[in-house]
N, C-alpha and C positions, 0 to 999 in steps of 0.2 A: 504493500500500500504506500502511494506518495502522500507527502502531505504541501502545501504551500501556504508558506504561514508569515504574516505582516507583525511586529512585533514593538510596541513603543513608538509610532509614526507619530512625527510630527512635522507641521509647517504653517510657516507665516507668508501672506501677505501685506507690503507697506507698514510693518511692524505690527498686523494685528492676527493674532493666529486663526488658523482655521482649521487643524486638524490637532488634536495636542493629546498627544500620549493613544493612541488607537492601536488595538490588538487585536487581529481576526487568523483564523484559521479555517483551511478548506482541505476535508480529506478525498482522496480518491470512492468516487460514485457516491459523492455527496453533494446536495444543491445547496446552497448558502445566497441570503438576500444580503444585499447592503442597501438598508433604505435610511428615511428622516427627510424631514421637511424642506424647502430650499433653503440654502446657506447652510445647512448642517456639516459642512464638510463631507459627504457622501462621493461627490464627483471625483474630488479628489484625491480621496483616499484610494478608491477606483486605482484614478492613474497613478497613484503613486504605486501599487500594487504592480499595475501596468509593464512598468517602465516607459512613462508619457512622461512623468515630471519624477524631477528627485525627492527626498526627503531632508528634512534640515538632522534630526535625530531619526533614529530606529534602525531596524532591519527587518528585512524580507528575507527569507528562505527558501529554496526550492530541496524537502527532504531536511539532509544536512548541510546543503551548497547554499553559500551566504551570496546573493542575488542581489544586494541591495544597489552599488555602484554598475550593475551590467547594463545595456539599451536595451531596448525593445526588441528591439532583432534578433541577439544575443539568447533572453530568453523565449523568443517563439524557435530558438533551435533546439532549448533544453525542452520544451513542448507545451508551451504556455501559447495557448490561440488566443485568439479576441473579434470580437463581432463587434463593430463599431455602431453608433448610431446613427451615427449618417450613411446614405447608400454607398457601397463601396465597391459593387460590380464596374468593371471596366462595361462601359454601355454600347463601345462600338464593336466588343467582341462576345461573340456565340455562348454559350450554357456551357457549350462543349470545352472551348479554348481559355474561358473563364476559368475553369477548373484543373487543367491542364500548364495553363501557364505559372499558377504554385506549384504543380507536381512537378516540374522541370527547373525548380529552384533545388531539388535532392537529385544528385549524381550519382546516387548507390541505387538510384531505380535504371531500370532498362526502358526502351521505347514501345516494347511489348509490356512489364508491369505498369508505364505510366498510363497506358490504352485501357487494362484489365482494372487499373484502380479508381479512374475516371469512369468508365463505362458501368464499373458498381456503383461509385457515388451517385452517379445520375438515376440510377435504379432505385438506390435506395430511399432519395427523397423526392421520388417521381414528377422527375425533368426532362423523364423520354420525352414526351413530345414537345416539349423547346430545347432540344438540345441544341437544334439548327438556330433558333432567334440571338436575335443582339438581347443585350444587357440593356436596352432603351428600353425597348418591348416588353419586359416581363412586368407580371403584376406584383403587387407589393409583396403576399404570400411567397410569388414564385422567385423573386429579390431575396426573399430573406433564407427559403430553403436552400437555393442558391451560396448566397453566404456564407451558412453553415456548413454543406459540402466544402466550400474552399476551405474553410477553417480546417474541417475535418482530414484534408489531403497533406498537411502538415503531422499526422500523426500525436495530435496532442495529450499530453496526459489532464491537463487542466482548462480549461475554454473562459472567459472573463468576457460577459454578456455585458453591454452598456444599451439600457432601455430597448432591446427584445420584440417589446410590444409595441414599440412605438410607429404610427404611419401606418398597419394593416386592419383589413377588418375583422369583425369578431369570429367568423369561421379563419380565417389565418391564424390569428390568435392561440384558437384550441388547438391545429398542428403544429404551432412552435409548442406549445406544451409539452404537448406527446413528442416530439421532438426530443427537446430537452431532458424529459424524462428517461425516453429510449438512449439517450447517452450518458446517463449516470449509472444508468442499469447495464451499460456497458464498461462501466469502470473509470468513467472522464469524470475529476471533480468540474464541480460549475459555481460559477459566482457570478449573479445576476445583481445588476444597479437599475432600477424600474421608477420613473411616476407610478405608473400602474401595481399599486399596491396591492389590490387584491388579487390579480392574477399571480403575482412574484410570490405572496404568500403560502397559494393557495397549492403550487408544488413544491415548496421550500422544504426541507429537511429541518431545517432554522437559519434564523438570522440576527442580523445586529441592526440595530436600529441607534442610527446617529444625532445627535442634538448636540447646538455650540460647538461641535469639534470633536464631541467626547460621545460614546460609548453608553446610548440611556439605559441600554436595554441589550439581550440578546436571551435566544432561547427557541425552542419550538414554537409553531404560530400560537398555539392555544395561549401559552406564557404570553408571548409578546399580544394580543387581541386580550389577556388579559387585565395586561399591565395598566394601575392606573396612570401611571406619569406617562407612558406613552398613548393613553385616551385625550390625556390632558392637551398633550402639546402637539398629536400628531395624527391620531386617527379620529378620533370625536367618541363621543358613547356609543353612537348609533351602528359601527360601523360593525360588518359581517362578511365573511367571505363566503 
């Protein structure tokens, strides 16, 4: 089992912090939220997990391997994917070539396993029939399964979701679920940053719920939908998944 674990993060903007002292961990085939209201420091805890921005203190670990000074890159080669929120399909290229042009970023594949590995992908999050379309063409759903395949052609042990839900509609929505689901139940830990609180909850193993910078909360959803200081400052009484 891998573990990827953020450990004492902290950081400031223009001398006023925004992340101060945060500690999360994510084990292999486990889903983990990172939510809290806006300004809670959520986004960026995110990326500092990332490798988008640095930390002023802490550390990241990937296992026993200290990660904290490595880029982005760096760590998508120890097997840290990420799904951005903005669209990230190349638009002038195919389903096909989308998916392909990651798998030609690994030299230890051949041009027969990168055909056999891409030609699954696209099976497995039923892309056959836009394989042939540009990345303009596809719909929001087919953008995001898309996405995920490419993530996936990376071989990742851990995948880092930034708002998931965001832009599709609600039948989109339930297949990134079952999506996401179907990858934990394959051994990928997952770390999901969502507005969409009640869907991120609603397949969450647990999560950590952010306020000020720091750490309100954290637990299975029942705990956190129980919590009153997280009713208070973040979900309301009323709210239910």
């Amino acid at each position: 089992m891998s573990t990827l674990k953020a450990s004492s993060l902290t950081k400031s903007y223009k001398n006023r912090p925004v992340v101060n002292g945060v500690s999360i961990e994510i084990n292999s085939g486990e889903i983990v939220g990172l939510l809290g209201p806006n300004g809670a420091g959520k986004t960026t805890t995110f990326y500092m997990i990332l490798g988008l921005t640095g930390s002023e203190n802490g550390n990241i670990y990937l296992d026993e391997k200290d990660i904290t000074l490595m880029p982005i890159h760096k760590r998508a080669q120890l097997g840290i994917g990420y799904l951005p929120q903005e669209p990230s399909v190349f638009r002038k290229l195919t389903t096909w070539d989308n998916i392909y042009a990651i798998l030609e970023l690994n030299p230890k594949h051949s041009k027969h396993e990168r055909d056999e590995i891409c030609n699954e992908l696209i099976e497995n999050f039923n892309l056959s029939n836009v394989s042939s379309s540009l990345g303009i063409s596809l719909s929001g759903g087919e953008r995001r399964r898309l996405e995920i395949a490419r993530c996936l052609a990376i071989n990742p042990r851990f995948i880092l979701f930034d708002e998931p839900f965001a832009g599709v509609d609600p039948i989109s929505i339930l297949d990134i679920k079952e999506t996401i689901s179907s990858l934990s139940q394959q051994g990928i830990g997952i770390l999901i940053t969502d507005h969409n609180v009640r869907e991120t909850l609603d397949i969450c193993d647990h999560a950590y719920i952010l306020s000020n910078g720091k750490i309100m909360a954290k637990g299975v959803p029942e705990e956190i939908l129980a919590n009153e200081q997280v009713k208070k400052v973040y979900l309301g009484d009323n709210f239910k998944i």
